[in-house]
C-alpha positions as CSV (number, residue, x, y, z in Angstrom):
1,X,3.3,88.6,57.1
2,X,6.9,87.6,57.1
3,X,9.4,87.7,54.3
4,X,9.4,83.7,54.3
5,X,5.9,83.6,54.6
6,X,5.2,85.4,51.4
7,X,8.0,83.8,49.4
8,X,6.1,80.8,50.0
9,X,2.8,82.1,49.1
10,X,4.6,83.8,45.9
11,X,5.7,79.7,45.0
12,X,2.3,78.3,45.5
13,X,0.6,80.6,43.7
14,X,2.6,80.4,40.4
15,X,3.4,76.5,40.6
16,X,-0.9,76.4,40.7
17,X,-0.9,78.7,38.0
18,X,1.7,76.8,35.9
19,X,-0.5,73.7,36.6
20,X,-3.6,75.6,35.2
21,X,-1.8,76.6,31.6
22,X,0.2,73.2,30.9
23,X,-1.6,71.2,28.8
24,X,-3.0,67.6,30.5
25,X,-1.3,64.9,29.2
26,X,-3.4,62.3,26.9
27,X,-5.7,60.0,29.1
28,X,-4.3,61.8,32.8
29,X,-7.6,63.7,33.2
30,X,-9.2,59.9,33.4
31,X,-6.9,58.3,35.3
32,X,-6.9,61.3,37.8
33,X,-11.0,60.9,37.9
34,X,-11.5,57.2,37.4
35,X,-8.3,56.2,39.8
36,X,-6.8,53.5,38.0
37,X,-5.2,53.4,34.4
38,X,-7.7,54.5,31.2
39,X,-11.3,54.8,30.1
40,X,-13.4,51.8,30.3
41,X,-13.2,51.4,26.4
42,X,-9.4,51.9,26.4
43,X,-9.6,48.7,28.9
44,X,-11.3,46.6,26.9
45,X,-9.6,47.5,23.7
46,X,-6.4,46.7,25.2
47,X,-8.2,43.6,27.0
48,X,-9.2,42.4,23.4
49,X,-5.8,42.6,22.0
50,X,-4.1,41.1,24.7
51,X,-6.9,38.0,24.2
52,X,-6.1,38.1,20.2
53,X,-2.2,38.1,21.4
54,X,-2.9,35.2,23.3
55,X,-4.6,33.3,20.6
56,X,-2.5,34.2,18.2
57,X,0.5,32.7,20.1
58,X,-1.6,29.6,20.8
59,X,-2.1,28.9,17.0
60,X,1.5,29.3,16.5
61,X,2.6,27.0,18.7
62,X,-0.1,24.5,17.6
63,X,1.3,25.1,14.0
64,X,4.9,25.0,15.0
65,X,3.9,21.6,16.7
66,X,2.5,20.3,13.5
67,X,5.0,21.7,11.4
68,X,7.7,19.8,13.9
69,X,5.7,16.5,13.7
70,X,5.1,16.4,9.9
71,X,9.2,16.9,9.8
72,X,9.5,13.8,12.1
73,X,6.7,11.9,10.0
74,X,8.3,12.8,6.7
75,X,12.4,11.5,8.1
76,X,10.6,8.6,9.4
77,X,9.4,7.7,5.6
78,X,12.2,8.6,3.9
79,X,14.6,6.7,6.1
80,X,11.6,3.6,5.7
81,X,12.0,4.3,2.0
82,X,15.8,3.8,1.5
83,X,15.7,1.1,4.0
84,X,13.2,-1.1,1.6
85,X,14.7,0.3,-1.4
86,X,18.1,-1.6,-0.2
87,X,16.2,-4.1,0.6
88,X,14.5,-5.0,-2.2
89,X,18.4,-3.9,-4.4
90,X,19.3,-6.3,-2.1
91,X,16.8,-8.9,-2.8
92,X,17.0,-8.4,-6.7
93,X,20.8,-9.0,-6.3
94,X,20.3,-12.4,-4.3
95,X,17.9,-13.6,-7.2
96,X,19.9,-12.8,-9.7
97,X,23.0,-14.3,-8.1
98,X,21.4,-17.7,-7.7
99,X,20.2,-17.7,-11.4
100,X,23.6,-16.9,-12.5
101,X,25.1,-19.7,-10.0
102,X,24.8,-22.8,-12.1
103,X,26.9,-21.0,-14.9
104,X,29.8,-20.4,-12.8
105,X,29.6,-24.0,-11.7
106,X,29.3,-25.3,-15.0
107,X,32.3,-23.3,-15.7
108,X,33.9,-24.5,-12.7
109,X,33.4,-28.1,-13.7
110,X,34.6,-27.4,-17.5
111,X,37.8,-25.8,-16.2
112,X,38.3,-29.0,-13.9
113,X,37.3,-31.2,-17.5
114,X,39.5,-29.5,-19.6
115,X,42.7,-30.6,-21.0
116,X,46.1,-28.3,-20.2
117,X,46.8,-27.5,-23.6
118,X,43.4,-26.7,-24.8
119,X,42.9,-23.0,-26.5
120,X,39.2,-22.6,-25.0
121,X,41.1,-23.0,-21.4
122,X,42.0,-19.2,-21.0
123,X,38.8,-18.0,-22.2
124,X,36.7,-20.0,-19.8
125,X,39.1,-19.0,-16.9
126,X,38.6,-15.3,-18.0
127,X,34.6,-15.5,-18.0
128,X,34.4,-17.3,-15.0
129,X,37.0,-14.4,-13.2
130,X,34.8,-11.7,-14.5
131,X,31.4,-13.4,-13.5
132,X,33.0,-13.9,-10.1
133,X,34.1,-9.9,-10.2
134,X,30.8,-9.1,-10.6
135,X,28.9,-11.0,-8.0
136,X,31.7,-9.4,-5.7
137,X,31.0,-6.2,-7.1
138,X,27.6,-6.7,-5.8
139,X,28.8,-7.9,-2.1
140,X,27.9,-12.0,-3.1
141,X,31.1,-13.8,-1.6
142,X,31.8,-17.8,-2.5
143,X,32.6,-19.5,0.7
144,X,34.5,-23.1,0.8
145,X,34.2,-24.6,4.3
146,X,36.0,-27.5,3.7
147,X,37.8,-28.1,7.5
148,X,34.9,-26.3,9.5
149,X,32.4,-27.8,12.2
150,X,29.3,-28.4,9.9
151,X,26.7,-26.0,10.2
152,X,23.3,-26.9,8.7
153,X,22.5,-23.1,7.9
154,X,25.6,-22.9,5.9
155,X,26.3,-26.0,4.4
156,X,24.4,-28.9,2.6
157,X,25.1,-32.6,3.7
158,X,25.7,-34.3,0.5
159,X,26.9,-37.5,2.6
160,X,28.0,-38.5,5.8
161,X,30.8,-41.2,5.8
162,X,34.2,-41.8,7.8
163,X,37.4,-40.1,6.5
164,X,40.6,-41.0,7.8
165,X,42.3,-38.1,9.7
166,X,39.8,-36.0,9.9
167,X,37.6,-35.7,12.9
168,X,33.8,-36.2,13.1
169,X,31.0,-33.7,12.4
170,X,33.7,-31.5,10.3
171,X,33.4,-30.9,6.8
172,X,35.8,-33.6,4.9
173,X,35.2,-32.2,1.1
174,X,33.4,-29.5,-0.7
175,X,31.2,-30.6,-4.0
176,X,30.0,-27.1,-4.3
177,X,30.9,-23.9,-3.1
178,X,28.4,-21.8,-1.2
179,X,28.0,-18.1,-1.9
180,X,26.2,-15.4,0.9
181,X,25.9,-11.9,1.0
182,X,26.7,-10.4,4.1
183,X,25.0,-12.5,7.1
184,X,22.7,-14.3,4.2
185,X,23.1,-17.4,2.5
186,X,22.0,-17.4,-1.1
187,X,23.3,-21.0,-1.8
188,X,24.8,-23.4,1.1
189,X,27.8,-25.1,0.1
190,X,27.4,-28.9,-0.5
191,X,29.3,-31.1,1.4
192,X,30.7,-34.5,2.7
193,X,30.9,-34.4,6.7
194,X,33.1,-36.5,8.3
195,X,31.5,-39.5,10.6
């Protein structure tokens, strides 16, 4: 036997015998019998928990999902809630406004009554600029159309006759003032329209 011939021998013989005292590693004498990776119960434990993985991902998406819509459900009412709560602030103001209304043209009409030197003058003229204040306050505007086209959603025909200089269909003289807040009317204004 040649010298390379034996060195190789030499190799073999302690690479089989280092093979023969390291230890196997865990689950390598299965996969070296079986073929493939683990022990038929190893398989399915690891089957199992990849199936409880999967269904556990599931239910948190279903939740999530929930979770999401029941956020969306619960914007949607509280925007609904503020919008009727305006609403209805809204509504409360309008009612009050037209209650208050024939005050302030009772005032309106003593201030127009009264005499120049009277003492009561200022006192009037000072409740009737506060209760005007306050309807502003509120966002309730007066509104005098007197020179505008007449507009039956606005305005009130008291009486329909000719006036000199001024053209049909417009508004001649206001009686009464309207008020509106915002795009509504709370109280057209009253009004002669020109023939």
């Amino acid at each position: 036997m040649s010298d390379t011939e034996q060195t190789i021998e030499d190799h073999a013989e302690r690479s089989a015998g280092a093979s023969q005292d390291a230890p196997a590693a865990p689950g390598a004498a299965g996969a070296a019998e079986e073929g493939h990776g683990g022990s038929e119960p190893e398989r399915d434990a690891l089957q199992g928990d990849v199936e409880e993985l999967v269904q556990a991902l599931a239910k948190r998406d279903e939740y999530l999902a929930l979770a999401q819509r029941t956020q969306a459900d619960f914007e949607n009412y509280r925007k609904r809630v503020a919008k009727e709560a305006l609403a209805a602030q809204r509504k409360g103001a309008a009612k009050l406004a037209r209650e208050l209304l024939p005050a302030l043209d009772n005032l309106d009409r003593a201030l127009e009554a009264a005499a120049e030197q009277d003492p009561l003058l200022e006192g009037v003229k000072l409740v009737r600029g506060e209760l005007h204040a306050a309807l502003a306050r509120t966002g309730i505007e007066s509104f005098s159309p007197k020179g505008e086209r007449f507009d039956p959603v606005e305005h009130e025909a008291m009486a329909q006759q000719p006036v000199d200089g001024v053209e049909g269909g417009l508004v001649a003289e206001v009686y009464q003032p309207g008020y509106r807040m915002g795009e509504e009317i709370i109280r057209p204004a009253r009004v002669l329209v020109a023939a």
